[in-house]
N, CA and C atoms of all chains as a GROMACS GRO file, in nm:
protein
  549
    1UNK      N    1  15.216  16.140   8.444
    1UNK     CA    2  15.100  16.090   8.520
    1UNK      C    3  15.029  15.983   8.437
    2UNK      N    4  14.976  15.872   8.507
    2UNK     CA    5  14.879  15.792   8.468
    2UNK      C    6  14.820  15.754   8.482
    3UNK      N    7  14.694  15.694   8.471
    3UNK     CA    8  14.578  15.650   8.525
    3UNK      C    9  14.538  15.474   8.544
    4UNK      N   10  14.485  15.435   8.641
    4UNK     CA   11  14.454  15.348   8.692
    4UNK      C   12  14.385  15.262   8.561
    5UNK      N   13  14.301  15.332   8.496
    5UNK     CA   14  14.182  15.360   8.453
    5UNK      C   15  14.252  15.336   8.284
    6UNK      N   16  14.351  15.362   8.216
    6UNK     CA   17  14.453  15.361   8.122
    6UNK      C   18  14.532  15.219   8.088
    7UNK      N   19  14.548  15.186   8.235
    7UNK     CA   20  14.569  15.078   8.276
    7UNK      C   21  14.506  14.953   8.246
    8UNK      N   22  14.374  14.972   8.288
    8UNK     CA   23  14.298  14.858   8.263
    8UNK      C   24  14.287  14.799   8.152
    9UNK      N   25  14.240  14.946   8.029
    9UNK     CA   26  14.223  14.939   7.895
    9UNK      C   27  14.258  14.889   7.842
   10UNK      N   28  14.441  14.926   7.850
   10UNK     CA   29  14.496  14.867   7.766
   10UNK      C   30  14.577  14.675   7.812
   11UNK      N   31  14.535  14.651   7.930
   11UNK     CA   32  14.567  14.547   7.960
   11UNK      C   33  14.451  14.489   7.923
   12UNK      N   34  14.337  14.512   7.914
   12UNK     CA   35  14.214  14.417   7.902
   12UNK      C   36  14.163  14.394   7.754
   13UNK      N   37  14.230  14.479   7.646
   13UNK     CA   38  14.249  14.524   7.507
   13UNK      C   39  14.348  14.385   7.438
   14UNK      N   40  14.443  14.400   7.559
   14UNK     CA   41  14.597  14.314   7.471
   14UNK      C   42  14.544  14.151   7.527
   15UNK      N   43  14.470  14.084   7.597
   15UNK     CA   44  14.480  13.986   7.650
   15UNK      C   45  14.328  13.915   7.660
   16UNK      N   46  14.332  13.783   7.590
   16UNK     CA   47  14.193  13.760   7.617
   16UNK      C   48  14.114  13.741   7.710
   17UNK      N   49  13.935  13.751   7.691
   17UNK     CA   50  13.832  13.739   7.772
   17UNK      C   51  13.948  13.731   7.941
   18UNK      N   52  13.970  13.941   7.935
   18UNK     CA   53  14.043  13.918   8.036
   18UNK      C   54  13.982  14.058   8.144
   19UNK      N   55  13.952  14.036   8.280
   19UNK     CA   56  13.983  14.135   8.379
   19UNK      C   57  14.078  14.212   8.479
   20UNK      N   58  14.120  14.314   8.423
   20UNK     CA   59  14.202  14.376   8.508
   20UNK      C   60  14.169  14.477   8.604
   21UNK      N   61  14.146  14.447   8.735
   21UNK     CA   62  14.106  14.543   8.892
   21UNK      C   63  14.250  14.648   8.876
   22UNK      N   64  14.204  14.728   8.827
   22UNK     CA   65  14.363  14.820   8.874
   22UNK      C   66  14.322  14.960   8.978
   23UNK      N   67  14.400  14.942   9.085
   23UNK     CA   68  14.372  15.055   9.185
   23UNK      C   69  14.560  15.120   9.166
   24UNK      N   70  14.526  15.311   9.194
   24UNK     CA   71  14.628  15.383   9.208
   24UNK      C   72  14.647  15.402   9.403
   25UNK      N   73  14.718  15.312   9.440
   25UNK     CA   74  14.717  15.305   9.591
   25UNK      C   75  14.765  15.449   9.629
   26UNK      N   76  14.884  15.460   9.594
   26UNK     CA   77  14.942  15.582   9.662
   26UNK      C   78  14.856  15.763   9.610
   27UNK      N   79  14.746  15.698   9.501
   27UNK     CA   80  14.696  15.809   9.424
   27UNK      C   81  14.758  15.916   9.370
   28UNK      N   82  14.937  15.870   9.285
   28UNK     CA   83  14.996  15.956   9.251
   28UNK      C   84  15.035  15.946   9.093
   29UNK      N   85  14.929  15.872   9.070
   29UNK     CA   86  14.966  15.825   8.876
   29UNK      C   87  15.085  15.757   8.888
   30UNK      N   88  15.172  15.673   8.982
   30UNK     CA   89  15.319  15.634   8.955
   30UNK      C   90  15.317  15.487   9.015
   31UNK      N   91  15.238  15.492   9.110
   31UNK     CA   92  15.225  15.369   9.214
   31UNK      C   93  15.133  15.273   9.160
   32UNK      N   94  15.111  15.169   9.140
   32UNK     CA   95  14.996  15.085   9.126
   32UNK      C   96  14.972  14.947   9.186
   33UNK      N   97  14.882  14.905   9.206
   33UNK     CA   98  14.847  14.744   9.198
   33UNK      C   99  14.755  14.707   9.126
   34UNK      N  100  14.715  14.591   9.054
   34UNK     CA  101  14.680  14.546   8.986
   34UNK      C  102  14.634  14.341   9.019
   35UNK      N  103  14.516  14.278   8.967
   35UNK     CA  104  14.487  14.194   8.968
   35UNK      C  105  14.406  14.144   8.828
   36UNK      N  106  14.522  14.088   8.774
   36UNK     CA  107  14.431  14.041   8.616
   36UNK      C  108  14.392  13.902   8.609
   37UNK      N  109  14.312  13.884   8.556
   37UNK     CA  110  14.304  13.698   8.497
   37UNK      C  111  14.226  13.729   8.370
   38UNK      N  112  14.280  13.662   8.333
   38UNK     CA  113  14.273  13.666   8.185
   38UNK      C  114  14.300  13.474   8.138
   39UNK      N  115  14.218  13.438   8.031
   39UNK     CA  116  14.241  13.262   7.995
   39UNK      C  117  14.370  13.261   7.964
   40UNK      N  118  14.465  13.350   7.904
   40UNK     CA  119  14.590  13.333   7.804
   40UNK      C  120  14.677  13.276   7.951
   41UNK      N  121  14.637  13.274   8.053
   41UNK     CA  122  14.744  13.260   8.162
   41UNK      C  123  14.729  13.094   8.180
   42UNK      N  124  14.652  13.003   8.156
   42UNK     CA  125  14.695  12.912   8.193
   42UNK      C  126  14.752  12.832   8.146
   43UNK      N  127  14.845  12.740   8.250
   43UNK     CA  128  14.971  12.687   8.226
   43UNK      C  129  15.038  12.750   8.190
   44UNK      N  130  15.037  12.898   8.238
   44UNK     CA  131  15.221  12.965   8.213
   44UNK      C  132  15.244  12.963   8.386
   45UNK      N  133  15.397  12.991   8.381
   45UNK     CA  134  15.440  13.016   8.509
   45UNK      C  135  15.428  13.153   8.529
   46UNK      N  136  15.394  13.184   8.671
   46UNK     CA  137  15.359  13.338   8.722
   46UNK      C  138  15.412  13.374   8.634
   47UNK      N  139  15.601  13.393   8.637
   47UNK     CA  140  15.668  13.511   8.567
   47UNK      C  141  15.678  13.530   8.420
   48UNK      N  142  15.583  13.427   8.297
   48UNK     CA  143  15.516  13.457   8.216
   48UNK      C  144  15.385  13.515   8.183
   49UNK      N  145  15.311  13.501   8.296
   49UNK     CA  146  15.183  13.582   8.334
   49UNK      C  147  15.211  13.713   8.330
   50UNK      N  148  15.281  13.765   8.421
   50UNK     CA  149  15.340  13.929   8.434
   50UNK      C  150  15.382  13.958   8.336
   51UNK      N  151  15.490  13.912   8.251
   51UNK     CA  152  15.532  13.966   8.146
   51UNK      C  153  15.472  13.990   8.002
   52UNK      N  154  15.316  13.909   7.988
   52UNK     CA  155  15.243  13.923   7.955
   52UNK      C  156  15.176  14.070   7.961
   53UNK      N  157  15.145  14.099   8.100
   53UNK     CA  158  15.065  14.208   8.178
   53UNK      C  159  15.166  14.334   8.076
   54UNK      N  160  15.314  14.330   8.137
   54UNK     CA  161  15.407  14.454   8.101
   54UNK      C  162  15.399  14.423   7.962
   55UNK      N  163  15.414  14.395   7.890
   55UNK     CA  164  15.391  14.343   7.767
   55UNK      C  165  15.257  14.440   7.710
   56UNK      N  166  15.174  14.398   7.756
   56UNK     CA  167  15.013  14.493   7.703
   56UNK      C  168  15.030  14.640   7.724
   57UNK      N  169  15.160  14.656   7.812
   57UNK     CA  170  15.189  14.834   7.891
   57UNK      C  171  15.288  14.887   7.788
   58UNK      N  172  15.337  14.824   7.763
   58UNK     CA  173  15.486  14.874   7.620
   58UNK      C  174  15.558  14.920   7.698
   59UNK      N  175  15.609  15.040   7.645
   59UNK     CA  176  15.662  15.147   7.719
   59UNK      C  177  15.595  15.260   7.845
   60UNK      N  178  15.471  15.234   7.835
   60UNK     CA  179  15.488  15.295   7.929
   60UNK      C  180  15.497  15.261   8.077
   61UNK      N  181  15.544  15.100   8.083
   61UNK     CA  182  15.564  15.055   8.192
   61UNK      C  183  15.747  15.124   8.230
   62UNK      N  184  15.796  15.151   8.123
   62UNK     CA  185  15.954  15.218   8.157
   62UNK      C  186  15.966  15.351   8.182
   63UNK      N  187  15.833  15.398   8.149
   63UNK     CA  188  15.844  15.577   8.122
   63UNK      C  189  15.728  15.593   8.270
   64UNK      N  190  15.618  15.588   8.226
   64UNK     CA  191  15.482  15.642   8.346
   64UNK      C  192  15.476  15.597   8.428
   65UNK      N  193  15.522  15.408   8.475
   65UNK     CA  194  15.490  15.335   8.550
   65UNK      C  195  15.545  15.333   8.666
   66UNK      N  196  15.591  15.336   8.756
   66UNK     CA  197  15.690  15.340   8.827
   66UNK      C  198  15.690  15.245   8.931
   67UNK      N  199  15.567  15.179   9.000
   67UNK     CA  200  15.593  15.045   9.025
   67UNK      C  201  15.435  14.995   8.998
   68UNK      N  202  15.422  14.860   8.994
   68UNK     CA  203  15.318  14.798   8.981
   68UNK      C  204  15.228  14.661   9.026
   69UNK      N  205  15.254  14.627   9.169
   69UNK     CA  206  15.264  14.505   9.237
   69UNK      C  207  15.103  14.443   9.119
   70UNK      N  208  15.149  14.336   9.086
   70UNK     CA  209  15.078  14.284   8.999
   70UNK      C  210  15.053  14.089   9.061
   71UNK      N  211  14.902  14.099   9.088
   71UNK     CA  212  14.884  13.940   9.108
   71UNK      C  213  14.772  13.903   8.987
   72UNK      N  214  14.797  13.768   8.912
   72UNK     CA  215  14.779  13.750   8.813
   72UNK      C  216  14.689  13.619   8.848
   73UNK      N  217  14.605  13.593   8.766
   73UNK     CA  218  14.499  13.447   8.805
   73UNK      C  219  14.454  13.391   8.678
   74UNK      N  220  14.400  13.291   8.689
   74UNK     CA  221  14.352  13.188   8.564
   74UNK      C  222  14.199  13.245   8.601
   75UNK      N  223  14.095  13.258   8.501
   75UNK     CA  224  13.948  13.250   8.525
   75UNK      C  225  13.946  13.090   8.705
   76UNK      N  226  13.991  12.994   8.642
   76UNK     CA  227  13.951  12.952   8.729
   76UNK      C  228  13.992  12.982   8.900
   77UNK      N  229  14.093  13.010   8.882
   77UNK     CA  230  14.233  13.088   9.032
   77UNK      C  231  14.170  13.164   9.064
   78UNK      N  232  14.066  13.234   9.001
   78UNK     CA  233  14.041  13.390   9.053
   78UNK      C  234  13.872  13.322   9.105
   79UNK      N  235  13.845  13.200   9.109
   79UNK     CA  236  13.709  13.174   9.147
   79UNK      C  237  13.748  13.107   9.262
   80UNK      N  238  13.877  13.025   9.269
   80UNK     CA  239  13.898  12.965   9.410
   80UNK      C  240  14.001  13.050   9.495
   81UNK      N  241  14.004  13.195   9.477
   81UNK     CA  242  14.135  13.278   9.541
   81UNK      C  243  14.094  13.298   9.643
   82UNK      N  244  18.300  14.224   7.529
   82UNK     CA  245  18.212  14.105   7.580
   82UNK      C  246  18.119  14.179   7.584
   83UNK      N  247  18.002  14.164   7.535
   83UNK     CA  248  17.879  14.256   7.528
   83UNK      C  249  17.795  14.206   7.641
   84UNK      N  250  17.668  14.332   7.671
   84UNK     CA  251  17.657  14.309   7.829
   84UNK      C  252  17.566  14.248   7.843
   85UNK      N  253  17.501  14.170   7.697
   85UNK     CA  254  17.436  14.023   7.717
   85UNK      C  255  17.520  13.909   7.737
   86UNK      N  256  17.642  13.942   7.662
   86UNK     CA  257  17.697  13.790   7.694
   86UNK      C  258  17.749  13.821   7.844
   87UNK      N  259  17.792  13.916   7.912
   87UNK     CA  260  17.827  13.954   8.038
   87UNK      C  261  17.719  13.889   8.110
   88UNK      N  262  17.556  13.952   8.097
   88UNK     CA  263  17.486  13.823   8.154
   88UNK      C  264  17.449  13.729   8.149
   89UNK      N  265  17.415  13.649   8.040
   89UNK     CA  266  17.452  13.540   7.974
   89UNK      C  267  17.579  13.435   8.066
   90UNK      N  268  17.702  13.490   8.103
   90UNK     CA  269  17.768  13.430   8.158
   90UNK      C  270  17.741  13.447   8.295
   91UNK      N  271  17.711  13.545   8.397
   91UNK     CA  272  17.652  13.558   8.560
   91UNK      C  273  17.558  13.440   8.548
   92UNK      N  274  17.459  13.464   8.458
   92UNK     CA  275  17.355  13.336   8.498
   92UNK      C  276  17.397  13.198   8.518
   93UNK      N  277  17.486  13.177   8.433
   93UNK     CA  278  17.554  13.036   8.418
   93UNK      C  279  17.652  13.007   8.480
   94UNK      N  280  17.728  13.118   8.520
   94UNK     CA  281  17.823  13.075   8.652
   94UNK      C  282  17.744  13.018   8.816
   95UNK      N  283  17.665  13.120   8.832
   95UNK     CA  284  17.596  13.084   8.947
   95UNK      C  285  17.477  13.079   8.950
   96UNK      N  286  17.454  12.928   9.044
   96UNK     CA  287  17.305  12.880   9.017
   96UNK      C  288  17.189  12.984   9.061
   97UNK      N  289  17.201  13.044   9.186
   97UNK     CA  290  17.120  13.086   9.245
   97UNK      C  291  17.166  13.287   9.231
   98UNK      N  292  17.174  13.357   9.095
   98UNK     CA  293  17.180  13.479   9.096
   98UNK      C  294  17.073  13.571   9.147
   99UNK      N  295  17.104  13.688   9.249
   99UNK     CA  296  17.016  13.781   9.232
   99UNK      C  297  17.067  13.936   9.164
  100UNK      N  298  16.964  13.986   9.102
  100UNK     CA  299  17.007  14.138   9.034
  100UNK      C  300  16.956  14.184   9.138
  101UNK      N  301  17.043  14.267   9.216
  101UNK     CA  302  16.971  14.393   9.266
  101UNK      C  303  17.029  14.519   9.310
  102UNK      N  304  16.951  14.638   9.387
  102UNK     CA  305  17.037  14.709   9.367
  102UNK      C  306  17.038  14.715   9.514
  103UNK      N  307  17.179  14.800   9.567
  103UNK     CA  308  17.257  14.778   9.654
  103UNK      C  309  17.362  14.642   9.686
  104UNK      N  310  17.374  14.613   9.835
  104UNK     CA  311  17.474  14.438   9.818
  104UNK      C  312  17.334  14.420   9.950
  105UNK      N  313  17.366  14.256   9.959
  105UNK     CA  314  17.335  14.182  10.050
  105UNK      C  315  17.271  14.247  10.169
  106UNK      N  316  17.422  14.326  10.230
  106UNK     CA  317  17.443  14.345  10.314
  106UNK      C  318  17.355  14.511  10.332
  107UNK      N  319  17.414  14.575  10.225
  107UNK     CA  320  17.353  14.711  10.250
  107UNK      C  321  17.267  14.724  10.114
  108UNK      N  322  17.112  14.673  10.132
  108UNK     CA  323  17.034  14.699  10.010
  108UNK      C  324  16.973  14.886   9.992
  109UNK      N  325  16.998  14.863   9.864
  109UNK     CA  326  16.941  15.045   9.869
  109UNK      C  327  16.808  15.044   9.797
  110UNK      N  328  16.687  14.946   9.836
  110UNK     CA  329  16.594  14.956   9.774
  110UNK      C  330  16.499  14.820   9.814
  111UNK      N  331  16.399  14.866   9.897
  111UNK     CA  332  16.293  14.740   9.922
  111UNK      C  333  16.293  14.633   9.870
  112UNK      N  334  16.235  14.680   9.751
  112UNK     CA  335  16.234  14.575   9.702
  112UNK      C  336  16.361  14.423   9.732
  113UNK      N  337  16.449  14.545   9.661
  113UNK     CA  338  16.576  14.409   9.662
  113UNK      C  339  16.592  14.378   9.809
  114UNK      N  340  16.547  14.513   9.920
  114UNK     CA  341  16.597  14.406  10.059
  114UNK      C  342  16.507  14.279  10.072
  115UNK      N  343  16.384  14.309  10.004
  115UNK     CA  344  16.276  14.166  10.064
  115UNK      C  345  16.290  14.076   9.978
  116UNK      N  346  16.389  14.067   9.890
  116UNK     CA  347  16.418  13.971   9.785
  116UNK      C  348  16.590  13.891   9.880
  117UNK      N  349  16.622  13.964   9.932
  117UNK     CA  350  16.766  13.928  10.013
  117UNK      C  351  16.694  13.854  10.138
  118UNK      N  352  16.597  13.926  10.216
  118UNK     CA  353  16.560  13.835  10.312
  118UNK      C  354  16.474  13.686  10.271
  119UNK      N  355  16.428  13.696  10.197
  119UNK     CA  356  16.344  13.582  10.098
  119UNK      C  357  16.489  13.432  10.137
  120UNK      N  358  16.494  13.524  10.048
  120UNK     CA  359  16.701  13.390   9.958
  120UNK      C  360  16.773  13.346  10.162
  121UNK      N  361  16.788  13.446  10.202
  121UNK     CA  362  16.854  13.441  10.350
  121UNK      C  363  16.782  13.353  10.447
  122UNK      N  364  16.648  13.361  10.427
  122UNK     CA  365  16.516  13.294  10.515
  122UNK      C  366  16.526  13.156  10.510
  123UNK      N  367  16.549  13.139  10.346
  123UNK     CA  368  16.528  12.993  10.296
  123UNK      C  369  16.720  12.905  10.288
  124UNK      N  370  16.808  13.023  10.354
  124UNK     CA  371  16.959  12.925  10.412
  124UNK      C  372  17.034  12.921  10.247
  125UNK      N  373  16.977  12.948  10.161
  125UNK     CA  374  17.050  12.893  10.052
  125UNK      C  375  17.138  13.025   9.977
  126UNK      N  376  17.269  12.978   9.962
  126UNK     CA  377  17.363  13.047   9.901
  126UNK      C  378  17.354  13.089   9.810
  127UNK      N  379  17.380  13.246   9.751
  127UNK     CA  380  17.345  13.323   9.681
  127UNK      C  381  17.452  13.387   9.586
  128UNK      N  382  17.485  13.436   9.448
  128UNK     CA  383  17.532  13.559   9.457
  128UNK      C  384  17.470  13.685   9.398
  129UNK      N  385  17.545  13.764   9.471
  129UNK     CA  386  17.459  13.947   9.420
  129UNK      C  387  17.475  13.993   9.315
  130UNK      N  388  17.456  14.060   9.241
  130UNK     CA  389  17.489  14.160   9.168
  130UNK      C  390  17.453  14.290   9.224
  131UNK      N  391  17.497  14.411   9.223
  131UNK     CA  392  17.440  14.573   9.251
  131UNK      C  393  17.427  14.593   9.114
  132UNK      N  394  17.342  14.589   9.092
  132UNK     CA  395  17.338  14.702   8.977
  132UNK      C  396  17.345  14.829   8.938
  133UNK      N  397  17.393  14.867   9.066
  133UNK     CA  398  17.390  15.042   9.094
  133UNK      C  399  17.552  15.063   9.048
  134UNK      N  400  17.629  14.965   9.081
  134UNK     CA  401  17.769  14.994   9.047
  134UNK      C  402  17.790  14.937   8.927
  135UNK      N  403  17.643  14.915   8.872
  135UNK     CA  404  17.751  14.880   8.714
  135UNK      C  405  17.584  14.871   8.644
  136UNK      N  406  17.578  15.051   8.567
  136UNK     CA  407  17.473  15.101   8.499
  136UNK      C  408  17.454  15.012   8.344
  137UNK      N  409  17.581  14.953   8.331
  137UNK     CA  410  17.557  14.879   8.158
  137UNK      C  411  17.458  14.768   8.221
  138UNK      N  412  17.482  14.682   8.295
  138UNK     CA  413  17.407  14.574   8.348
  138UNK      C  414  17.279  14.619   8.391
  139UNK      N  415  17.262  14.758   8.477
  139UNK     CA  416  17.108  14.750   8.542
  139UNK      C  417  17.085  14.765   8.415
  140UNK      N  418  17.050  14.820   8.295
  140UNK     CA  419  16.995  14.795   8.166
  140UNK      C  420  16.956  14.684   8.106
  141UNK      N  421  17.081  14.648   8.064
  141UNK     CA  422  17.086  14.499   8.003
  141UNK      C  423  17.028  14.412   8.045
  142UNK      N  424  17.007  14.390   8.161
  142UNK     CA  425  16.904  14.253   8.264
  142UNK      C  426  16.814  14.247   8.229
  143UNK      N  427  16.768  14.423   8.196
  143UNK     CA  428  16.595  14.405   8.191
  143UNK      C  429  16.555  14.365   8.022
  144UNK      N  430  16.665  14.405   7.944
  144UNK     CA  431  16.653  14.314   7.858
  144UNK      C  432  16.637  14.162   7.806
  145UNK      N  433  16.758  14.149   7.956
  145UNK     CA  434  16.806  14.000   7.912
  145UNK      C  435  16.675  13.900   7.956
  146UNK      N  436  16.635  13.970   8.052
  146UNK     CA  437  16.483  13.902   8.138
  146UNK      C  438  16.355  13.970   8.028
  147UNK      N  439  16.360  14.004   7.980
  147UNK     CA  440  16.207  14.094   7.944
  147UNK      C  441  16.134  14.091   8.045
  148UNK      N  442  16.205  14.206   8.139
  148UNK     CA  443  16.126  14.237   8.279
  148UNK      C  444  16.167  14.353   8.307
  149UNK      N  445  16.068  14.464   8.379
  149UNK     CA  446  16.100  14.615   8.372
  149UNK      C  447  16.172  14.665   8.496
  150UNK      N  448  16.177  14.577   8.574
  150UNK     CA  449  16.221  14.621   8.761
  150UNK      C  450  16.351  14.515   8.773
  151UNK      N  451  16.404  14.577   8.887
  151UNK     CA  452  16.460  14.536   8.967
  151UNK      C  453  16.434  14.537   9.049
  152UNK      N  454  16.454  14.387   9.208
  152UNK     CA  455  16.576  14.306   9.177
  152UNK      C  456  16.504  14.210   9.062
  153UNK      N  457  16.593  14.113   9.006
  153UNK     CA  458  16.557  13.973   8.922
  153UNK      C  459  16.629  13.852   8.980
  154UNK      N  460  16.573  13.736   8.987
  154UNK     CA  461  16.650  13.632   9.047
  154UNK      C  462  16.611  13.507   8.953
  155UNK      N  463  16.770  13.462   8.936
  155UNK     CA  464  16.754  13.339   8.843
  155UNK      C  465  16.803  13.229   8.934
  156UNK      N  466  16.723  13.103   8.887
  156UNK     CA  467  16.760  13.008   8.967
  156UNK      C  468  16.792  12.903   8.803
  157UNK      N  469  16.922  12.842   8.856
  157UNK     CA  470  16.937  12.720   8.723
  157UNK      C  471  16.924  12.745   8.621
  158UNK      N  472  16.993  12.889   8.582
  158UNK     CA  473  17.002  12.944   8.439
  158UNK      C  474  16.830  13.031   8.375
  159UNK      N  475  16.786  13.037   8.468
  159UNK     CA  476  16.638  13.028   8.430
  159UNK      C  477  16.567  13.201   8.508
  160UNK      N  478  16.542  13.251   8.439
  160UNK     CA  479  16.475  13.382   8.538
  160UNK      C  480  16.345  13.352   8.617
  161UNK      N  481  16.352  13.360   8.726
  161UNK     CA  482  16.225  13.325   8.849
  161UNK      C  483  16.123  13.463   8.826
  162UNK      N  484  16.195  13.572   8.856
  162UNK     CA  485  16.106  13.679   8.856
  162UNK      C  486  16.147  13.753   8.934
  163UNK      N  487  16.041  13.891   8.964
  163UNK     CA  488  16.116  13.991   9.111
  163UNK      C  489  16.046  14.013   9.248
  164UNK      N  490  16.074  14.069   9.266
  164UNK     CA  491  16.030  14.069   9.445
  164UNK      C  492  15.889  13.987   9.482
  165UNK      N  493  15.764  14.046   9.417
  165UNK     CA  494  15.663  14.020   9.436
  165UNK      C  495  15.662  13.848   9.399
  166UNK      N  496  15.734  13.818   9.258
  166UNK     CA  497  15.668  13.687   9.249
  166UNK      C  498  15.751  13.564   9.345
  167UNK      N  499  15.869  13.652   9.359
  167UNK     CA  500  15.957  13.565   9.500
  167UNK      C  501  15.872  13.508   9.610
  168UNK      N  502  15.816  13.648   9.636
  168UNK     CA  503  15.712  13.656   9.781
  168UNK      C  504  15.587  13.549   9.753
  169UNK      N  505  15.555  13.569   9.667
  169UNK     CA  506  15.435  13.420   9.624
  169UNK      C  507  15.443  13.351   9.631
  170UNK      N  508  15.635  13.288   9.569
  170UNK     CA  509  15.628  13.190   9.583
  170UNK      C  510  15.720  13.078   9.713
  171UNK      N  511  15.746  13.210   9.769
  171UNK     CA  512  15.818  13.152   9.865
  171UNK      C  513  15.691  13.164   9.993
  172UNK      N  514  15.566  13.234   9.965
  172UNK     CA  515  15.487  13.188  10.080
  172UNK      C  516  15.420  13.028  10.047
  173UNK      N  517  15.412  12.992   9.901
  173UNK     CA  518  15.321  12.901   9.853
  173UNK      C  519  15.461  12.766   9.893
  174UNK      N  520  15.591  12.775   9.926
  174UNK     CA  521  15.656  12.678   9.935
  174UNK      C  522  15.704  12.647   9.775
  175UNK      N  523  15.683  12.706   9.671
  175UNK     CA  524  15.707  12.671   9.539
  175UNK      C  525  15.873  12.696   9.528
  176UNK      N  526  15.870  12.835   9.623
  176UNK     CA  527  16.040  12.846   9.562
  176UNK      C  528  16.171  12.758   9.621
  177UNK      N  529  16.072  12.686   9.730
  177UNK     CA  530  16.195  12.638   9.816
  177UNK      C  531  16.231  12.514   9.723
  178UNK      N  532  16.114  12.408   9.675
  178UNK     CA  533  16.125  12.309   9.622
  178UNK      C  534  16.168  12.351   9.485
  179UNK      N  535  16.213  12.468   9.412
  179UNK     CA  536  16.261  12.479   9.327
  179UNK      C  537  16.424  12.490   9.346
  180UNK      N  538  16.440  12.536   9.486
  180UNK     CA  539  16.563  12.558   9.496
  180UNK      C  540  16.636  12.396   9.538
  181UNK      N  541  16.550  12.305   9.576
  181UNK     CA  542  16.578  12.194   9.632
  181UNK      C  543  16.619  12.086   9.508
  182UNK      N  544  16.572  12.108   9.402
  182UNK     CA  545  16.544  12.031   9.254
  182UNK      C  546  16.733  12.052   9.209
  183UNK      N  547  16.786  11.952   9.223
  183UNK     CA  548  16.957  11.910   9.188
  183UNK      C  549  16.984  11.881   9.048
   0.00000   0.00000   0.00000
């Protein structure tokens, strides 16, 4: 099991002057979505953004996580989203 | 042939790879079906991998990508990403003009 809430921490810990919204949709510790922006994202392409995100999760994106629809934003992306 | 250079060589044989699991035809997993209808939507020729029939590879990918899911889709030797960032970018028009770039 994991928490939404676990989640955030440690994504908002690993990544600068960064916010991560993390909701447990299915409310089963396994399911997640997620919306971070964080500055380290700009000028990467999305699929360096995310891997960033799994990156801040280690392992337990292979062990606890089980899925994690993840949309990712620049401070500024997340003011014109 | 180790099962990086195994992928190592899929990527580079074909431009437009997808990892996923099940085939095309019979996907055994959302994800990869909305990653098949994505590629199918946009007309452009593909090839599959299952990764269900070949457990050294579903591993190795996620290595070879430093990415934790399946499916994965590389375009031009290059890893795009998986389902979700397909879907972004094939609503934003990004993936088509990537696929269009010769």
């Amino acid at each position: 099991m994991f928490s939404a809430q676990r989640i955030q921490v440690l994504v908002e810990t690993a990544l600068p002057n960064c916010v991560a919204d993390v909701r447990d949709d299915a409310n089963d510790g396994e399911h997640f979505s997620a919306d971070v922006t964080s500055s380290a994202f700009v000028g990467l392409p999305r699929v360096r953004q995310h891997q960033m995100v799994y990156a801040a999760l280690g392992d337990h994106m292979k062990r606890d996580i089980h899925a994690l629809a993840l949309k990712t934003y620049t401070p500024d992306a997340w003011k014109t989203r | 042939m180790t099962v990086q250079a195994r992928i190592q060589k899929l990527v580079e044989d074909n431009r437009v790879l997808l990892m996923m699991k099940g085939t095309p035809d019979y996907p055994q997993c959302g994800f990869s079906m909305r990653a098949v209808s994505i590629l199918r939507s946009l007309g452009v020729p593909f090839q599959a991998v299952d990764v269900l029939a070949d457990p050294e590879i579903r591993q190795g990918v996620k290595e070879f990508s430093n990415w934790p899911t399946i499916p994965q889709l590389f375009i031009d030797k290059e890893f795009v990403g998986g389902s979700d960032i397909m879907m972004e970018m094939y609503e934003s028009g990004e993936l088509e003009k990537l696929l269009e770039k010769k």
